[in-house]
C-alpha positions in Angstrom: -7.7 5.1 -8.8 -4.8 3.2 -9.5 -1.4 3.6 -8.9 -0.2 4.4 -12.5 -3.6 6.8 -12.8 -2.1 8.6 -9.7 1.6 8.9 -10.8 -0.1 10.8 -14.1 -3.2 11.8 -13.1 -3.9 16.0 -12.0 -6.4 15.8 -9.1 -9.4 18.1 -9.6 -11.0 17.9 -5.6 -15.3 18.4 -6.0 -16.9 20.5 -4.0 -17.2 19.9 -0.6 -20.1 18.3 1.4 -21.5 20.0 4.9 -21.6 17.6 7.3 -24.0 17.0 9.7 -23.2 14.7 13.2 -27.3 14.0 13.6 -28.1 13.0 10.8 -27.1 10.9 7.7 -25.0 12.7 5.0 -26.4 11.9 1.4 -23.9 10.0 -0.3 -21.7 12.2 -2.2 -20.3 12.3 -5.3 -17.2 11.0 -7.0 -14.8 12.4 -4.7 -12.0 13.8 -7.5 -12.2 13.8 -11.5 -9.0 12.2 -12.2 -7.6 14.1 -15.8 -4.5 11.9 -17.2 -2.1 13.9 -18.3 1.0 13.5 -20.9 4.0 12.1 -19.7 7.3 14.3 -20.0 8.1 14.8 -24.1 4.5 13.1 -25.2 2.2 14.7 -27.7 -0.5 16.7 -26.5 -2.9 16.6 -28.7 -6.0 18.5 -28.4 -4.7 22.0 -27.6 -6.9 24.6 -28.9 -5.1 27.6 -30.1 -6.4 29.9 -27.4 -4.6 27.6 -25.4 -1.3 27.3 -27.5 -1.5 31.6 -27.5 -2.2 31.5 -23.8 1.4 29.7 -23.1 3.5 31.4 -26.0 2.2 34.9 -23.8 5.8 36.1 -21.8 6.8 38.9 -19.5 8.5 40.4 -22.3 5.0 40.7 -24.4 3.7 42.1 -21.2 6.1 44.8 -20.7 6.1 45.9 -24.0 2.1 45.9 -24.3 2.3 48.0 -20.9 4.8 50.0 -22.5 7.0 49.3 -18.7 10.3 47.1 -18.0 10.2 43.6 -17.1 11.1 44.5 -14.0 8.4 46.6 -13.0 5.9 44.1 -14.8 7.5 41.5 -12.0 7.3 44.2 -9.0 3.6 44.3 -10.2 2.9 40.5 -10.0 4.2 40.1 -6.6 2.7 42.9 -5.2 5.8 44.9 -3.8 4.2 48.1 -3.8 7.0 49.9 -5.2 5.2 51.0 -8.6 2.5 53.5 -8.7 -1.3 52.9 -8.8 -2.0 54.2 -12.4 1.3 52.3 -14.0 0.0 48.9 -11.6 -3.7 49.1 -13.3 -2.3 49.4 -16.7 0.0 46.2 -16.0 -2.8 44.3 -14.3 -5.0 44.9 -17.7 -2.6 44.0 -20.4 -2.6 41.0 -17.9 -5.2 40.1 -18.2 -6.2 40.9 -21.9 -3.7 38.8 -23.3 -3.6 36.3 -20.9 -0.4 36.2 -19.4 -0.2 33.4 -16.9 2.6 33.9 -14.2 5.2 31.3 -13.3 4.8 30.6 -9.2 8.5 29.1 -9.5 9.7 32.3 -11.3 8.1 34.1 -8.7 9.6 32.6 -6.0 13.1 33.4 -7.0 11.8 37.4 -6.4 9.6 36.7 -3.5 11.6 34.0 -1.5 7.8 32.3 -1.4 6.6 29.6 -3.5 3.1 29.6 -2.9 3.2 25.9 -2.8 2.7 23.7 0.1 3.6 20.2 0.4 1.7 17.4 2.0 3.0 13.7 2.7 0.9 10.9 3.3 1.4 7.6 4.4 -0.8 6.5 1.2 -3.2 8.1 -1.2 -5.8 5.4 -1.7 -9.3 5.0 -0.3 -11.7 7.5 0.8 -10.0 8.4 4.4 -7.1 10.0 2.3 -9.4 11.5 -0.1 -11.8 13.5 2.0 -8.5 14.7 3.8 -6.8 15.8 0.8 -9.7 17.1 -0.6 -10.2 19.8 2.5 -6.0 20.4 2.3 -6.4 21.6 -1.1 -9.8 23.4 -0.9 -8.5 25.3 2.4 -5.0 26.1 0.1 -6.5 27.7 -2.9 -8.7 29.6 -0.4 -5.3 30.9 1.1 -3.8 31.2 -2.0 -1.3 28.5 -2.2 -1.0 25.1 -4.5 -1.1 22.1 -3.3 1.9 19.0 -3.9 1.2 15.9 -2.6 3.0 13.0 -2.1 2.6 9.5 -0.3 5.1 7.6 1.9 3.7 4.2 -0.3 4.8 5.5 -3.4 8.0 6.3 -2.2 8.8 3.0 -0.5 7.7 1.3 -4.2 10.0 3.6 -5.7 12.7 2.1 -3.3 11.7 -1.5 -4.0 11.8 -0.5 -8.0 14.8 1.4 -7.6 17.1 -1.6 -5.9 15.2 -5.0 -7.2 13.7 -5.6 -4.1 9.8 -6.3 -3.9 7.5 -4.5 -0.8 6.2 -6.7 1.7 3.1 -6.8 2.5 3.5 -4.0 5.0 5.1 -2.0 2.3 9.0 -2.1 4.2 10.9 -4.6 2.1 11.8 -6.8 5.0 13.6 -4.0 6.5 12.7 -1.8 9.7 10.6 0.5 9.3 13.5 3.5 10.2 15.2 2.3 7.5 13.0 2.0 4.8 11.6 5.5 5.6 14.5 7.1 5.6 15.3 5.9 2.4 12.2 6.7 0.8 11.5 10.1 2.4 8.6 11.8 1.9 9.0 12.7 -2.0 8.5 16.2 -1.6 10.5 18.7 -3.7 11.6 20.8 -0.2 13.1 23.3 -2.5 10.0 24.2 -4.1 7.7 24.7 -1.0 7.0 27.0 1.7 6.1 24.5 3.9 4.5 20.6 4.6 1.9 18.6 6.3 3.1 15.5 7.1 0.9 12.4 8.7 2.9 10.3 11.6 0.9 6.8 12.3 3.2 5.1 14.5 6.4 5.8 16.9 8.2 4.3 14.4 8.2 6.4 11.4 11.2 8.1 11.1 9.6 11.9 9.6 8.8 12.0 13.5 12.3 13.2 13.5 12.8 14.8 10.9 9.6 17.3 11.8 10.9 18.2 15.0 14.3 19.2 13.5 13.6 21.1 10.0 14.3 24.7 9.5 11.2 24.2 7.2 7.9 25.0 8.7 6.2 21.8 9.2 2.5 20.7 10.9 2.4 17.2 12.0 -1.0 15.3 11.6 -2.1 12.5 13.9 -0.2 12.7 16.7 0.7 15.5 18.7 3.9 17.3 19.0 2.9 20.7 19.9 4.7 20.3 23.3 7.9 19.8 21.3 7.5 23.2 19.2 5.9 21.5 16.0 2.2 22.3 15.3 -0.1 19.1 15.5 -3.6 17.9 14.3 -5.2 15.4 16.0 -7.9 13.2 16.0 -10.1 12.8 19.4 -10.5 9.2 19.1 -11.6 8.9 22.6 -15.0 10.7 22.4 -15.8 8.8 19.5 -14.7 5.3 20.8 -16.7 5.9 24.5 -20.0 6.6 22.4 -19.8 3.6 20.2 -18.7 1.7 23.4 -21.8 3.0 25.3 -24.5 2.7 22.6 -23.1 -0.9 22.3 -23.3 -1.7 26.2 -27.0 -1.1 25.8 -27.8 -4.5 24.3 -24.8 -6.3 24.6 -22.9 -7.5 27.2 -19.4 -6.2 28.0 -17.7 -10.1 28.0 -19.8 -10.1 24.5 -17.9 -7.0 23.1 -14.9 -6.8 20.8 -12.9 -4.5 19.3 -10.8 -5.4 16.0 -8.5 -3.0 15.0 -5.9 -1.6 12.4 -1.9 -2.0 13.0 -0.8 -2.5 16.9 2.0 0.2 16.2 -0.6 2.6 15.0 -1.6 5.7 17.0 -4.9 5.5 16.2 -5.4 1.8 16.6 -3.6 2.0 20.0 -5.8 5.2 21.2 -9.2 3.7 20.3 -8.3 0.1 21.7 -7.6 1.6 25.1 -10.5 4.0 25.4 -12.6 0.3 24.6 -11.1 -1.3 27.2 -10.9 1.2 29.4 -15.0 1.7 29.1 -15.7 -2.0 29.3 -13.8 -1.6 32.8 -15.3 0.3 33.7 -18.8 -2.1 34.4 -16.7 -4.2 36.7 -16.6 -7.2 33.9 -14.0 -9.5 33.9 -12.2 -9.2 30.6 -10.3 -11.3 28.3 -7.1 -10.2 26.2 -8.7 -11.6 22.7 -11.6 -8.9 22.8 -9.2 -6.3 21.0 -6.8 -7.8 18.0 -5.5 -5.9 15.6 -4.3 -6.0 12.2 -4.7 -4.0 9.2 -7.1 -1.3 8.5 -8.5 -3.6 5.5 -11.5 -5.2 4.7 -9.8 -8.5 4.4 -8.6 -8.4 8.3 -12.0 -7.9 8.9 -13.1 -11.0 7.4 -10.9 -12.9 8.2 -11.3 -12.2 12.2 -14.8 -12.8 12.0 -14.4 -16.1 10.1 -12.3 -17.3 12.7 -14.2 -15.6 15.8 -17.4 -17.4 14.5 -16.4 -20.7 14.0 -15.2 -20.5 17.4 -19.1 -19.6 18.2 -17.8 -16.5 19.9 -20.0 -13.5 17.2 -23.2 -14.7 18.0 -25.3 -12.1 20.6 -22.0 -10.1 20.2 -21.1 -6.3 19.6 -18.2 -5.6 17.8 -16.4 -2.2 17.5 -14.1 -2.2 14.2 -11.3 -0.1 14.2 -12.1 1.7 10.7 -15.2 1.0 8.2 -13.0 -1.4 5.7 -12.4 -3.9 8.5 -16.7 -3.7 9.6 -17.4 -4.6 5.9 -15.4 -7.4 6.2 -16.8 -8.3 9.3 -20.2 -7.5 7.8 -19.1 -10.0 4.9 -18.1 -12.7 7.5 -21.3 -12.8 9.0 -23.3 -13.0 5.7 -20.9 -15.9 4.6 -22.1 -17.6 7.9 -25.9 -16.7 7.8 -25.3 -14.2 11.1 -28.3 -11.9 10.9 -26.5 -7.9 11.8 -28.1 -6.7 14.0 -29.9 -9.0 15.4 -27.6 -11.3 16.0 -24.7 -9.4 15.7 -24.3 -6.0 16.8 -21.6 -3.9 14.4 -20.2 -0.2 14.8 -17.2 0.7 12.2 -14.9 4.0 12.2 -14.5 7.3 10.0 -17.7 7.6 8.4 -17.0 7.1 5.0 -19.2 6.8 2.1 -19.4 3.1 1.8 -21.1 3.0 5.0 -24.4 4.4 3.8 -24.0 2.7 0.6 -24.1 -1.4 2.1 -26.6 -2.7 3.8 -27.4 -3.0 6.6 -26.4 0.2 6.8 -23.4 0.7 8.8 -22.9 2.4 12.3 -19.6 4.6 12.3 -17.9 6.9 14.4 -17.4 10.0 11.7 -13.8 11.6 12.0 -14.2 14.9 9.9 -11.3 14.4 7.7 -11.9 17.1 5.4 -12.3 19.2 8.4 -8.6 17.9 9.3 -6.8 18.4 6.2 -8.2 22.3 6.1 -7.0 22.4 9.4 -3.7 21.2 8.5 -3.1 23.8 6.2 -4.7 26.8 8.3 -2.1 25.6 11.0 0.5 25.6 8.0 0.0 28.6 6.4 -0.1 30.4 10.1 3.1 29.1 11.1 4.5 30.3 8.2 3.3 34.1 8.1 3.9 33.8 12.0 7.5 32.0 12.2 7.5 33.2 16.1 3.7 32.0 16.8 3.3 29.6 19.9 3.3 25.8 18.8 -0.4 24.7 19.0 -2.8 21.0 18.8 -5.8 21.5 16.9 -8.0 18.7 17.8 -10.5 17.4 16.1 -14.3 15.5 17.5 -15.6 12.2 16.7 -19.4 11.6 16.9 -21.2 7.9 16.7 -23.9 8.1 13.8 -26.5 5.0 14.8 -27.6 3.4 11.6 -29.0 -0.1 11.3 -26.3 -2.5 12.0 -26.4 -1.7 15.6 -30.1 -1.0 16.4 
């Protein structure tokens, strides 16, 4: 999807997949059905009439139908139990024969609620933020709210666009990444929900703050401040991590092993990198600081590590432990470039499972992080804290499981 496709595009999530931690999950389908809809004052062409009736249908035409007052058609549509049974029936069918939709906004203003939920994302693209958003809105509509989303990379670009500055690399415009964040925010429309999700990667993002302090409730994702009165989701990286570590110290040894990460800063990177080390340690080997490097959770990294690593002669008989599935295909690439048979040659074990590991070949060995299992989570969480203002602060957290394929066998 890109970027201009996701500014316009309406998000339709498919249905989701059970998963399965013993076996291989058949590759699913496209994840969303993006529909691009008209910008602000375009034409929209294509409207049937049942469609143009559908919208022209107001409160008014409902009253009057109903033969009730506008206000008692409203009491009606949020449920305030104030009107009787018989005159609630005849409103709910006039309803629903001529199709009246109702306005969640206009609702709000009677019920103080929304019925919207917000969730901010350090980006939107690739399949780790997919499957995540794609359990956040399923578990919403279950509950009976909407979904908005919005991504901390679109706001930075919206930054850059908005004073003639162009994103580094990193996405930060030179600047720290306090700054920058604090700029941007996280694009949500806080007047318009009832609460928000929000993913914190690093110590250095700046909604850290900002979730401790709002009067707004507010579930943080990937890092856990439960002990600080904010409700958390995390992801046990370390379960995960100790049974790649552990399937991989069965045919290689542990000054052979290496793990190649995302971002230093990151929480995730930082987590899964210690739990390596910590395991290799453990078997009394002498280590050496270049078997864990990070750098970005990108296919390119990936590459470009391994490029280096083998000309240096150091991949060959080696196990490698990459800190998400982009970087392994690039490492996976690497090796191919250099005629490096995986796995016997090189053993390779990626991170989250996603559907591009059962899709190259070899077939790749991941540690699968239920992301759609976290985003549902999120918003159970969400939606609890905000019927339950007064609940205790809780950490959901979430397993990791290796799934042995052929690149490590």
């Amino acid at each position: 999807m890109t970027e201009a496709q996701a500014s316009q595009g309406k998000v339709v999530p498919a249905a989701m997949p059970t998963a399965s931690s013993t076996e291989d999950p058949e590759p699913s389908a496209l994840l969303y059905d993006i529909k691009i809809m008209p910008k602000s004052g375009a034409k929209k062409a294509g409207r049937s009439a049942e469609t143009q009736a559908r919208a022209s249908v107001s409160i008014h035409d409902v009253a009057s139908a109903a033969n009730v007052s506008i206000a008692t058609v409203s009491r009606v549509i949020n449920n305030l139990g104030v009107v009787s049974p018989k005159t609630a029936a005849r409103v709910q069918e006039v309803i629903k024969r001529i199709g009246y939709v109702p306005n969640p906004f206009a609702q709000g203003l009677m019920t103080r609620a929304s019925r919207v939920l917000g969730i901010a994302l350090p980006d939107l693209h690739g399949e780790f933020y997919s499957e995540l958003l794609r359990g956040a809105d399923a578990e919403a509509r279950a509950l009976g709210y909407h979904l908005l989303v919005s991504s901390e990379h679109a706001s930075r670009k919206a930054a850059a666009s908005a004073d003639g500055s162009s994103p580094t690399p990193n996405g930060t415009n030179g600047e720290s990444p306090e700054k920058t964040e604090a700029a941007a925010g996280p694009g949500l429309a806080f007047g318009l929900i009832d609460g928000v999700a929000v993913m914190i990667t690093d110590a250095n993002n700046a909604l850290s703050k900002e979730a401790r302090e709002s009067s707004l409730p507010t579930v943080v994702l990937d890092t856990d401040l439960h002990q600080k009165g904010v409700d958390s989701v995390v992801v046990d990286n370390g379960r995960g991590t100790r049974e790649a570590v552990e399937h991989l110290l069965k045919t290689v040894r542990p000054e052979r092993m290496y793990f190649v990460g995302g971002p230093k800063e990151n929480f995730d990177s930082q987590h899964r990198a210690k739990v390596f080390l910590e395991c290799l340690s453990a078997t009394g080997a002498k280590l050496d600081e270049s078997q864990a490097s990070f750098g970005t959770y990108d296919a390119d990294w990936g590459r470009r590590w391994a490029t280096r690593m083998i000309a240096a002669g150091s991949l060959t008989g080696a196990g490698v432990l990459a800190g998400n599935d982009e970087i392994a295909i690039g490492v996976l690439q690497a090796a191919e470039d250099a005629n490096l048979k995986v796995p016997d040659e090189l053993k390779l074990v990626g991170f989250d499972d996603t559907r591009m590991a059962t899709l190259i070949r070899p077939r790749l060995s991941t540690v699968r992080v239920p992301m759609t299992e976290v985003g549902a989570a999120a918003i159970r969480l969400l939606v609890r804290r905000i019927e339950d203002p007064d609940a205790e602060p809780m950490c959901v957290h979430m397993p990791t499981t290796l799934v042995v394929r052929d690149s490590s066998r």
